[in-house]
C-alpha positions, 0 to 999 in steps of 0.5 A, a space after each residue: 121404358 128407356 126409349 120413353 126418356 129423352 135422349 139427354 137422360 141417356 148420355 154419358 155425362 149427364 149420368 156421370 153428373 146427376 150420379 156426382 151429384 147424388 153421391 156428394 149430396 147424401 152418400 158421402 163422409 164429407 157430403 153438403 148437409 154434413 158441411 153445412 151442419 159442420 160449418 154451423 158448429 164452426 160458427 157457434 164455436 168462435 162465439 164461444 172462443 170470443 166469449 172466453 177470451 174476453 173471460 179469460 181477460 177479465 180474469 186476468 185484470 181481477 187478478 191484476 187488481 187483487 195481488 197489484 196492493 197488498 190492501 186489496 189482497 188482505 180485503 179479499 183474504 178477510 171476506 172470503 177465507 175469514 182471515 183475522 191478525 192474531 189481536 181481532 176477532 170475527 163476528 159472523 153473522 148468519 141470515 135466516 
């Protein structure tokens, strides 16, 4: 059966090699596919860290905005904790 094969299927190197690649490709920790799976979850990650940060910015200017004025502050105290000065009083109306 060997004296069938050409005889570059019979050098050193060529063995050397076709084995290199055999082991990077499917045998190895680090090999391609897993690379390539690792390098699209890098990609889909900054995406996400892009997101964020514009968020994060976002936030920071709601947050700005809000406590900037002592009016705004005592809007968002008012609609969203129901807060009253001692001479008011709240009406809350429920929708059904």
């Amino acid at each position: 059966m060997l004296k069938r094969l050409p005889p570059f299927f019979k050098n050193f190197y060529f063995l050397a090699t076709a084995f290199f690649l055999v082991w990077m490709v499917f045998l190895d920790q680090n090999d391609f596919i897993s690379r390539f799976r690792l390098t699209g979850k890098l990609r889909s990650l900054e995406r996400e860290k892009v997101y964020y940060e514009d968020k994060i910015k976002q936030v920071k200017q709601d947050h700005d905005d809000l406590f900037g004025d002592k009016e705004s502050l005592e809007k968002f105290a008012r609609e969203k904790y129901l807060m009253k000065k001692p001479s008011e009083e709240i009406f809350v109306l429920v929708q059904d």
